[in-house]
PyMOL commands that place a pseudoatom at each C-alpha (Angstrom):
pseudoatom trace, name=CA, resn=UNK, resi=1, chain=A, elem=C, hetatm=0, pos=[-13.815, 11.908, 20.929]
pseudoatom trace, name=CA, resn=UNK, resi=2, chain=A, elem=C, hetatm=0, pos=[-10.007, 10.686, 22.128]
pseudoatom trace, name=CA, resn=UNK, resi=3, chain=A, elem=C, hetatm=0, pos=[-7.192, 11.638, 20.280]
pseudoatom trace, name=CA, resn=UNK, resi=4, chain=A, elem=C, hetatm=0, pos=[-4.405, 8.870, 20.151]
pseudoatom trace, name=CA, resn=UNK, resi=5, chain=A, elem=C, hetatm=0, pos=[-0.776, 9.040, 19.179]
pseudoatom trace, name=CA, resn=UNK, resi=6, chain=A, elem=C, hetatm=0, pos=[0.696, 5.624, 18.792]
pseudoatom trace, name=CA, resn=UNK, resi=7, chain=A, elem=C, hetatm=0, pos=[4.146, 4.634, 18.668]
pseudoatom trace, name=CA, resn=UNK, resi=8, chain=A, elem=C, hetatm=0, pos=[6.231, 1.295, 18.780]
pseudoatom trace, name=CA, resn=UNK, resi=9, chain=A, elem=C, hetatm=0, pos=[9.780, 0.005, 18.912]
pseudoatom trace, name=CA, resn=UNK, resi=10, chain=A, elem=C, hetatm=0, pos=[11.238, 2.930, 20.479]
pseudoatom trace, name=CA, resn=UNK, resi=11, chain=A, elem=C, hetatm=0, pos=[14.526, 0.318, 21.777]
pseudoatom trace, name=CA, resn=UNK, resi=12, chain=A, elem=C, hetatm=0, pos=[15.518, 2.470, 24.269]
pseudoatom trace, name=CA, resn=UNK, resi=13, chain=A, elem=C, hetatm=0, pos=[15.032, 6.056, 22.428]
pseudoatom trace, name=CA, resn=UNK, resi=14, chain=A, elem=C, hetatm=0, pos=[12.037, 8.325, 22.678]
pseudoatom trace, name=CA, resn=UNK, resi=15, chain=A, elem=C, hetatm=0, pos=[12.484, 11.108, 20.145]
pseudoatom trace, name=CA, resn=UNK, resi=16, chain=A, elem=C, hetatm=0, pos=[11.469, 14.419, 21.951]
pseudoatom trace, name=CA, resn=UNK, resi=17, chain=A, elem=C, hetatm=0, pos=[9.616, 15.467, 18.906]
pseudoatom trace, name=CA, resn=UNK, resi=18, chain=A, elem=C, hetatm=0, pos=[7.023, 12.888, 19.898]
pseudoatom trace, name=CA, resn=UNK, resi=19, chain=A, elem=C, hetatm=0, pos=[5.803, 14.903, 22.602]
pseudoatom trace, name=CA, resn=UNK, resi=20, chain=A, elem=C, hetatm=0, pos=[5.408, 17.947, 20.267]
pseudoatom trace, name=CA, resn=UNK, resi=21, chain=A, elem=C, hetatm=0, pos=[3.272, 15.613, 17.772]
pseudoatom trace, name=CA, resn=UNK, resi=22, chain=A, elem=C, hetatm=0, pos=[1.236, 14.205, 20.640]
pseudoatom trace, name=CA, resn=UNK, resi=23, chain=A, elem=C, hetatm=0, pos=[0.569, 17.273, 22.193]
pseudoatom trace, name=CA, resn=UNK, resi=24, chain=A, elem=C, hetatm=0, pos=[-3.142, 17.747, 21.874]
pseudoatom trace, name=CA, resn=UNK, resi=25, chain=A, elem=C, hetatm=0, pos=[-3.562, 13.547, 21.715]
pseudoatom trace, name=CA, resn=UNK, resi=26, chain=A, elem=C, hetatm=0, pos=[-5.860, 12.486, 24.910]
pseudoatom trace, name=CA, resn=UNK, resi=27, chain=A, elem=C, hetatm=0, pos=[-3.883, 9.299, 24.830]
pseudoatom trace, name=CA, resn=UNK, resi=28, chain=A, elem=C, hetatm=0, pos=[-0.500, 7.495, 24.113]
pseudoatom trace, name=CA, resn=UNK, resi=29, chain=A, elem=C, hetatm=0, pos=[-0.573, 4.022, 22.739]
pseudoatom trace, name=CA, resn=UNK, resi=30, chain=A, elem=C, hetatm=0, pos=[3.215, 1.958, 22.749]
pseudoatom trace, name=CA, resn=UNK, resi=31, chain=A, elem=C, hetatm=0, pos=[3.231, -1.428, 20.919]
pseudoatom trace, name=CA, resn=UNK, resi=32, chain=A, elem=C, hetatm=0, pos=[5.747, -2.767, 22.417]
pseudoatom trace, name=CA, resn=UNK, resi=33, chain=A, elem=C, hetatm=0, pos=[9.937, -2.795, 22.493]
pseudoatom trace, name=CA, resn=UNK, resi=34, chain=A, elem=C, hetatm=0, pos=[10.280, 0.255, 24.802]
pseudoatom trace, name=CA, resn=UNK, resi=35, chain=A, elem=C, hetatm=0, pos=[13.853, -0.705, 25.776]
pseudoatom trace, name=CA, resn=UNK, resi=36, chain=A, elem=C, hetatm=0, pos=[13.918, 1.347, 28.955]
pseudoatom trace, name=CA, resn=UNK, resi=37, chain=A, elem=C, hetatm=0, pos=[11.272, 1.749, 31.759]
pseudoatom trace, name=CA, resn=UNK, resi=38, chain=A, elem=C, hetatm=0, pos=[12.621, 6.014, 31.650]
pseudoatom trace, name=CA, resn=UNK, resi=39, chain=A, elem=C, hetatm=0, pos=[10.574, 5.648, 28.314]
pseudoatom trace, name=CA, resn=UNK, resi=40, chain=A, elem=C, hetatm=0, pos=[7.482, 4.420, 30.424]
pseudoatom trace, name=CA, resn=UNK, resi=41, chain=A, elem=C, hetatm=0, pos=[7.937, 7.114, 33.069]
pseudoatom trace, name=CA, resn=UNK, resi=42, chain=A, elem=C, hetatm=0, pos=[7.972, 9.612, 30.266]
pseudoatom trace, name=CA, resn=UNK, resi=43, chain=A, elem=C, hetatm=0, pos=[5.059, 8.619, 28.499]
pseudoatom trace, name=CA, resn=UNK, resi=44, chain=A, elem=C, hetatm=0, pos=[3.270, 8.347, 31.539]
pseudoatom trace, name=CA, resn=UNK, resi=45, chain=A, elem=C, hetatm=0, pos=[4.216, 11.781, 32.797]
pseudoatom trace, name=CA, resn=UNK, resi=46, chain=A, elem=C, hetatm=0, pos=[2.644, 13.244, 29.746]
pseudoatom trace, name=CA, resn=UNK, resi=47, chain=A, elem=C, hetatm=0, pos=[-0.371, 11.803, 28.693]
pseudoatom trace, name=CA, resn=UNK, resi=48, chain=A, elem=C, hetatm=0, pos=[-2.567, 8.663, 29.652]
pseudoatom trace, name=CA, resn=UNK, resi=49, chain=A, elem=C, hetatm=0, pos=[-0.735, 5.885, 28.520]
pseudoatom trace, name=CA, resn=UNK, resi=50, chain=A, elem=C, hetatm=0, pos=[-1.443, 2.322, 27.290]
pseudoatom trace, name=CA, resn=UNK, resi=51, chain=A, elem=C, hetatm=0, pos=[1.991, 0.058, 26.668]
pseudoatom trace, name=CA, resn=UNK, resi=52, chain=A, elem=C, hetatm=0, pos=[2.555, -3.426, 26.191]
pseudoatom trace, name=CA, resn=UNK, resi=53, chain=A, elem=C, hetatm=0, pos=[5.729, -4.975, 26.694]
pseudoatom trace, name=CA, resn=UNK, resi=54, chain=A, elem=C, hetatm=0, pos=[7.904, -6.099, 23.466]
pseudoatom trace, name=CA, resn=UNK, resi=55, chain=A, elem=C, hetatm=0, pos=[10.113, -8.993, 22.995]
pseudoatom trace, name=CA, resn=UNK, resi=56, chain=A, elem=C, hetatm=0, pos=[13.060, -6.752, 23.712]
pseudoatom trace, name=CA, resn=UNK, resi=57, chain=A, elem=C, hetatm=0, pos=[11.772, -6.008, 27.066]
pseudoatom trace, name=CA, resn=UNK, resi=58, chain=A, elem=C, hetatm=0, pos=[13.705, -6.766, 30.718]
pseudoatom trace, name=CA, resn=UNK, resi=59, chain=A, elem=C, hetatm=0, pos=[11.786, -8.044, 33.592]
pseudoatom trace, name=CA, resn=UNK, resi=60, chain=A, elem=C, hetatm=0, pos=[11.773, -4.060, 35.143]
pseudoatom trace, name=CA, resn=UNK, resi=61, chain=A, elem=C, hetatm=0, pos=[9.693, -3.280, 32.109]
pseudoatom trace, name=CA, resn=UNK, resi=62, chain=A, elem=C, hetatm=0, pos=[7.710, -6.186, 31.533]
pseudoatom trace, name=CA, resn=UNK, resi=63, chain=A, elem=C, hetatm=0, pos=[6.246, -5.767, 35.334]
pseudoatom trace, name=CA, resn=UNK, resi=64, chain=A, elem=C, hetatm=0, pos=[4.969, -2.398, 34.567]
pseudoatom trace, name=CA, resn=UNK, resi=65, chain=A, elem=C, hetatm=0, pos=[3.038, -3.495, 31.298]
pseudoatom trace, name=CA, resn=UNK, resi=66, chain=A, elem=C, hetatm=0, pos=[1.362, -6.454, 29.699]
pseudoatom trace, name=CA, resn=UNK, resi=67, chain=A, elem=C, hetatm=0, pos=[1.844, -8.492, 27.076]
pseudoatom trace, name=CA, resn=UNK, resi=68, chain=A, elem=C, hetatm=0, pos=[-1.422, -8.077, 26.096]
pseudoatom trace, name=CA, resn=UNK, resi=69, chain=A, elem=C, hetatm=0, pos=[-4.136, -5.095, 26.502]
pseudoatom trace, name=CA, resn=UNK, resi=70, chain=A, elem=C, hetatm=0, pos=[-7.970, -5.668, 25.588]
pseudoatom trace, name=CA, resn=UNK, resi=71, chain=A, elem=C, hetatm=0, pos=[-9.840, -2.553, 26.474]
pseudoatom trace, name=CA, resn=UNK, resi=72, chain=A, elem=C, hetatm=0, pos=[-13.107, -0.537, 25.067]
pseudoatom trace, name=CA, resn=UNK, resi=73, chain=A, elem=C, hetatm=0, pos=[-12.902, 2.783, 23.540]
pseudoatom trace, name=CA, resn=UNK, resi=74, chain=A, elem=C, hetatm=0, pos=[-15.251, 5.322, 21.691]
pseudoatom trace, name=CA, resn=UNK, resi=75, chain=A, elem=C, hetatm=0, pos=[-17.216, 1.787, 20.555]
pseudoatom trace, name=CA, resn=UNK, resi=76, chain=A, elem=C, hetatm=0, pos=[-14.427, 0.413, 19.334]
pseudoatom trace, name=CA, resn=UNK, resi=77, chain=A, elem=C, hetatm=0, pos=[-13.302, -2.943, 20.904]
pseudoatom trace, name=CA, resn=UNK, resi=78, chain=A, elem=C, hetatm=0, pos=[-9.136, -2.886, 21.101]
pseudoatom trace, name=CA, resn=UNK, resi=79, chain=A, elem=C, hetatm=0, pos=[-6.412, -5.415, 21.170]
pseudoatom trace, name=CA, resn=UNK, resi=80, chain=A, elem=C, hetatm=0, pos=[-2.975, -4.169, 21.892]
pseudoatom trace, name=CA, resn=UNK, resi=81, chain=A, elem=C, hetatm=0, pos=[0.276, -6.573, 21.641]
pseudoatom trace, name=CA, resn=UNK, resi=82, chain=A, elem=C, hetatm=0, pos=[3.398, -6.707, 20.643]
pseudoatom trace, name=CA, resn=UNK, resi=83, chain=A, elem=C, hetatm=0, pos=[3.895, -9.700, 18.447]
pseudoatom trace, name=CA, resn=UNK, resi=84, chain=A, elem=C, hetatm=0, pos=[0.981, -10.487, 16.222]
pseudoatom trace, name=CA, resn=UNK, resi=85, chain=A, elem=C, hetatm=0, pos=[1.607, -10.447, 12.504]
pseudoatom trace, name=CA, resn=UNK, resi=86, chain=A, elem=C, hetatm=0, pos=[-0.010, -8.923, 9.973]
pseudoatom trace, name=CA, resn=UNK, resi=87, chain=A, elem=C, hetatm=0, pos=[-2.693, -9.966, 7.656]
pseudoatom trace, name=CA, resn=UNK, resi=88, chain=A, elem=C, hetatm=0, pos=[-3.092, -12.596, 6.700]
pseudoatom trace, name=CA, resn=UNK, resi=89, chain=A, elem=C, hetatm=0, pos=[-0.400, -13.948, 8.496]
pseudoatom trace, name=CA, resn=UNK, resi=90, chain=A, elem=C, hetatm=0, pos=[-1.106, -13.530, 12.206]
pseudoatom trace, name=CA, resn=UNK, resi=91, chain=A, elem=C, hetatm=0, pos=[1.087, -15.239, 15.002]
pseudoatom trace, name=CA, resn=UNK, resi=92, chain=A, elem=C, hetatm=0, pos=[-0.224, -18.609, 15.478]
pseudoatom trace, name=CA, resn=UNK, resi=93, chain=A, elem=C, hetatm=0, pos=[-0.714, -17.813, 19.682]
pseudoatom trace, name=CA, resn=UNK, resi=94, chain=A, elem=C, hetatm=0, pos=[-2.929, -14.752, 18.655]
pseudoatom trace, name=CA, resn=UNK, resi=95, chain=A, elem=C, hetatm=0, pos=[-5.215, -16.245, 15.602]
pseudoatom trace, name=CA, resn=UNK, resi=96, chain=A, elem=C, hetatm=0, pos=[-7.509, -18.482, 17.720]
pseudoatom trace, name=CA, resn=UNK, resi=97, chain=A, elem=C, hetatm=0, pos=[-8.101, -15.435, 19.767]
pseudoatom trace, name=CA, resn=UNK, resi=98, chain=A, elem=C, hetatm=0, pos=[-8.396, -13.179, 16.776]
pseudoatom trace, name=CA, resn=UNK, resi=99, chain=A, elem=C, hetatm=0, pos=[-11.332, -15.581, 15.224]
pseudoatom trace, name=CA, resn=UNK, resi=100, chain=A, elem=C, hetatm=0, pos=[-13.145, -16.125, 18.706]
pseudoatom trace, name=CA, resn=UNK, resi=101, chain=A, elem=C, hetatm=0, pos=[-12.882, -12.724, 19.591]
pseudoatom trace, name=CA, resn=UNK, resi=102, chain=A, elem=C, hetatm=0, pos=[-12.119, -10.608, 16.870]
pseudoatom trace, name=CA, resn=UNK, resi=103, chain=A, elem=C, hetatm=0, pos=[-11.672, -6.623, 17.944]
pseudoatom trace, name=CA, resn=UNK, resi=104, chain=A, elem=C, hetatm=0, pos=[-12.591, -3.629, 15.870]
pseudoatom trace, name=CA, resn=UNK, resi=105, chain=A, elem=C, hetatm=0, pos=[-8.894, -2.398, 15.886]
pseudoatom trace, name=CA, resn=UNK, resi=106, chain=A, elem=C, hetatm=0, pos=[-6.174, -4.456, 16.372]
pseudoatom trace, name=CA, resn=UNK, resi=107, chain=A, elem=C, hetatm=0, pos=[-2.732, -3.139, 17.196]
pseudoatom trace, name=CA, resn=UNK, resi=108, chain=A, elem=C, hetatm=0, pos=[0.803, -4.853, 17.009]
pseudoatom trace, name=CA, resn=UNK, resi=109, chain=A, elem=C, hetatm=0, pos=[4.311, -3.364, 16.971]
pseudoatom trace, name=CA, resn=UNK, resi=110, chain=A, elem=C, hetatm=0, pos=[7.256, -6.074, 16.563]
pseudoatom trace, name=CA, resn=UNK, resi=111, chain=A, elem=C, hetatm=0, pos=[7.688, -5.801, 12.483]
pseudoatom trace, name=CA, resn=UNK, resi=112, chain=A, elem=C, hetatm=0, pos=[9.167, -2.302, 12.266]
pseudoatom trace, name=CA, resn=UNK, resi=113, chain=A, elem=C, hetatm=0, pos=[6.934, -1.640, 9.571]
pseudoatom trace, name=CA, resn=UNK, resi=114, chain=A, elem=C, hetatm=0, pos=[4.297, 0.648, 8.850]
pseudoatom trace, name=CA, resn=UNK, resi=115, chain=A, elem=C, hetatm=0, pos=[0.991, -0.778, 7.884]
pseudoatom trace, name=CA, resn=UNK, resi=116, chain=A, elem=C, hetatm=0, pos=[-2.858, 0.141, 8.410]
pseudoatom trace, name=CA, resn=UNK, resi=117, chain=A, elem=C, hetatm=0, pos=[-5.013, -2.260, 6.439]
pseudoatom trace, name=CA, resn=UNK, resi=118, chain=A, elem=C, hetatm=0, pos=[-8.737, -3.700, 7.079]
pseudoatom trace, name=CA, resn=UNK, resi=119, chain=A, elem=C, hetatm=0, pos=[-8.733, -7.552, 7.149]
pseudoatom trace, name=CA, resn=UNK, resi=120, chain=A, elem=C, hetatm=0, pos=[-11.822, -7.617, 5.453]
pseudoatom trace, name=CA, resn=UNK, resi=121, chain=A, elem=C, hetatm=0, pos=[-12.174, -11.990, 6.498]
pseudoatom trace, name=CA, resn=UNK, resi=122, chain=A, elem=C, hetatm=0, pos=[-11.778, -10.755, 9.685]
pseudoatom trace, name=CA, resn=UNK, resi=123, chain=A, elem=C, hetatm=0, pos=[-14.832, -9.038, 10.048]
pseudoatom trace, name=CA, resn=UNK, resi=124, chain=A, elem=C, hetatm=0, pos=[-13.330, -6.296, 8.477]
pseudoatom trace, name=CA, resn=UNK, resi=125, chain=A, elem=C, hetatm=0, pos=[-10.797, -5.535, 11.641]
pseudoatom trace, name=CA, resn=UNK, resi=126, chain=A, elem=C, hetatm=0, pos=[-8.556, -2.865, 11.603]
pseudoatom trace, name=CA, resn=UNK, resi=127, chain=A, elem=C, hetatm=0, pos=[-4.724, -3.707, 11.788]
pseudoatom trace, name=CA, resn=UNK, resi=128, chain=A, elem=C, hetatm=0, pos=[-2.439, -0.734, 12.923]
pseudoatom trace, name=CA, resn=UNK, resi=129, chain=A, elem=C, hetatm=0, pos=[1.495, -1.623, 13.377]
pseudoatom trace, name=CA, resn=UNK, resi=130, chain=A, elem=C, hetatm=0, pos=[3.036, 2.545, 13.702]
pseudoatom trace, name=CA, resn=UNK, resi=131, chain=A, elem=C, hetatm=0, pos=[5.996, 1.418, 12.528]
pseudoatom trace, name=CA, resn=UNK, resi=132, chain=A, elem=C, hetatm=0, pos=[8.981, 1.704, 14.598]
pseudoatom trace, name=CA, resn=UNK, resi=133, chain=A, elem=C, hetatm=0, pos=[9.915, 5.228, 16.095]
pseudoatom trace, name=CA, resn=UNK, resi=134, chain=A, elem=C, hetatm=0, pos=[13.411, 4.304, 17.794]
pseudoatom trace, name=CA, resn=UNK, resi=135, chain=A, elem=C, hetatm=0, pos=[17.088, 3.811, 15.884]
pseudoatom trace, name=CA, resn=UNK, resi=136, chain=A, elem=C, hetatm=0, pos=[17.175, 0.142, 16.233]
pseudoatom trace, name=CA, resn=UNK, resi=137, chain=A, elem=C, hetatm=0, pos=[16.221, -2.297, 13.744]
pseudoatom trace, name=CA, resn=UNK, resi=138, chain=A, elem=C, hetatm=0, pos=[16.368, -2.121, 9.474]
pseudoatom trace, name=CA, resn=UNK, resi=139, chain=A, elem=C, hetatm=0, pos=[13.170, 0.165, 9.003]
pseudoatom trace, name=CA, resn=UNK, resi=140, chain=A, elem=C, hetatm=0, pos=[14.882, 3.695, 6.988]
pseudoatom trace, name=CA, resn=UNK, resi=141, chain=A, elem=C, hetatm=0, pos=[11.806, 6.271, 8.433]
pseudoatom trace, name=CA, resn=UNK, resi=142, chain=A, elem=C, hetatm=0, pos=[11.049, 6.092, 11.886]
pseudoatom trace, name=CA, resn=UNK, resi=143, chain=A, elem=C, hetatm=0, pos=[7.375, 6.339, 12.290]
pseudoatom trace, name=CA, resn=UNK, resi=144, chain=A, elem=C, hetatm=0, pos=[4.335, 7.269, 14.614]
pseudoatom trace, name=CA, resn=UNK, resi=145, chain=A, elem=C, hetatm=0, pos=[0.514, 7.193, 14.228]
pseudoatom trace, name=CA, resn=UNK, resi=146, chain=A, elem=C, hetatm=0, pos=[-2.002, 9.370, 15.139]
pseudoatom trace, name=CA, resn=UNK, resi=147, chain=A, elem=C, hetatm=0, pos=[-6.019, 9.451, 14.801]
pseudoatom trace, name=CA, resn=UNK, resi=148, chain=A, elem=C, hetatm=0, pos=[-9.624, 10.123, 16.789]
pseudoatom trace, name=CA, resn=UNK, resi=149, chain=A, elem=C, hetatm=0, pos=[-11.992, 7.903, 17.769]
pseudoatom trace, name=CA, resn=UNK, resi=150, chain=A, elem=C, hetatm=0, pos=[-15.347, 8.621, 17.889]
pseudoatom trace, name=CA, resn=UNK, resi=151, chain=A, elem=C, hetatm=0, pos=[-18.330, 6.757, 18.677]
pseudoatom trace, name=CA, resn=UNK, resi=152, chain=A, elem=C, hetatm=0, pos=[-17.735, 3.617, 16.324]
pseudoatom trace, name=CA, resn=UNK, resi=153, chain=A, elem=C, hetatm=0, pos=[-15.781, 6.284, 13.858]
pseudoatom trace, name=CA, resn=UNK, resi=154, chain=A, elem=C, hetatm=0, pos=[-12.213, 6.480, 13.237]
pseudoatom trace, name=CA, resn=UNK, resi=155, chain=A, elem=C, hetatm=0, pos=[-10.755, 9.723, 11.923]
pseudoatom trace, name=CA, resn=UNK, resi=156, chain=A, elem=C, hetatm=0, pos=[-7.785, 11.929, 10.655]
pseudoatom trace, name=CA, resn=UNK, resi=157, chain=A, elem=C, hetatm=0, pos=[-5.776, 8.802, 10.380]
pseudoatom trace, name=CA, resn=UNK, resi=158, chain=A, elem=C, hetatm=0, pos=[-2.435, 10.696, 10.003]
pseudoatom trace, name=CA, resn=UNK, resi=159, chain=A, elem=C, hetatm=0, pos=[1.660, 8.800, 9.521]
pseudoatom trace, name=CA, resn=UNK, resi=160, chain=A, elem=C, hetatm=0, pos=[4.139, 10.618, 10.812]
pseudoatom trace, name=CA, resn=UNK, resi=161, chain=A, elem=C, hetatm=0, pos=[7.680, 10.426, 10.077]
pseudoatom trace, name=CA, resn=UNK, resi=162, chain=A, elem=C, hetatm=0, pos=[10.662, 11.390, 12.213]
pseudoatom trace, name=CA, resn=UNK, resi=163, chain=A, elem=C, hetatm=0, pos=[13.529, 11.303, 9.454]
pseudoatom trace, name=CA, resn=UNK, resi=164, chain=A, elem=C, hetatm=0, pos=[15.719, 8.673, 9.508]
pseudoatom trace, name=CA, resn=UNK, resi=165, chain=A, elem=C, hetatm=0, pos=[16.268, 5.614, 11.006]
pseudoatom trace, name=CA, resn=UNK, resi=166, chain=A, elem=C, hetatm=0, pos=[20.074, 6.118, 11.958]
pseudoatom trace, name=CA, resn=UNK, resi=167, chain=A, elem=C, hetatm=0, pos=[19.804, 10.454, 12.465]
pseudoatom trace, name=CA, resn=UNK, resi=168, chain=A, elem=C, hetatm=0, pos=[19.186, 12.288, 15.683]
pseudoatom trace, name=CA, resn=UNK, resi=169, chain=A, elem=C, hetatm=0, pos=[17.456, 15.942, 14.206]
for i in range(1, 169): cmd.bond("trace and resi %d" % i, "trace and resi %d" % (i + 1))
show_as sticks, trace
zoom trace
């Protein structure tokens, strides 16, 4: 079983409270729009870390990510970017992709809003955007996500809110 906390859109601030949420995570999962490579050095100093690069991103950052990840985990098949809509409306550079090769879990930051949904014509794929956990942007709750994997089996899906978009607590 892995443990994941997944955030995205932190524009240059990582709440410290994110490290006390992700504490017994296995892994940390960023979507994109980190804002500062210190944010990647953190994240990678504390747990495992997967990150894509957001549209937000300078060329320091964007050389220690991708733009896109496609990995395996716990039986699930993952895609990890930045910019790729929501259901039903994907970006038009991810949907032949999506159709071709369509992953269990799919996982996009870019909106700043907080959605899990199945897209059941999809063959019932999983779309996770966390929301956005930074102070940039028009979201009102900064958000993270956090769940376990297990052997095809996805678990304790749990939102977590930070307060405020505009409030340092």
């Amino acid at each position: 079983m892995k443990s994941i906390g997944l955030l995205s859109d932190t524009h240059g601030y990582l709440d410290e409270r994110i490290f006390e949420h992700f504490a017994n995570c296995d892994e940390v999962w960023h979507a994109g729009d980190i804002g500062s490579i210190r944010i990647i050095e953190q994240l990678e100093a504390f747990k495992p870390a997967r990150i894509v690069f957001g549209n937000i991103d300078d060329k320091e950052v964007r050389t220690r990510t991708a733009e896109n990840l496609h990995f395996e985990l716990e039986g699930f098949r993952i895609w990890m970017t930045h910019i790729g809509g929501a259901p039903p409306r994907y970006n038009p550079q991810v949907m032949p992709s999506l159709k071709a090769l369509t992953p269990d879990i799919f996982v996009c930051g870019h909106s700043h809003i907080l959605r899990v949904i199945r897209d059941k014509p999809l063959n019932n794929m999983l779309y996770m955007n966390p929301g956005a956990a930074g102070r940039e942007g028009f979201h009102k709750i900064r958000t993270l996500l956090r769940f376990n994997l297990h052997e095809g089996i996805i678990s304790q899906m749990e939102v977590i809110e930070l307060g405020k978009r505009g409030a340092i607590q």
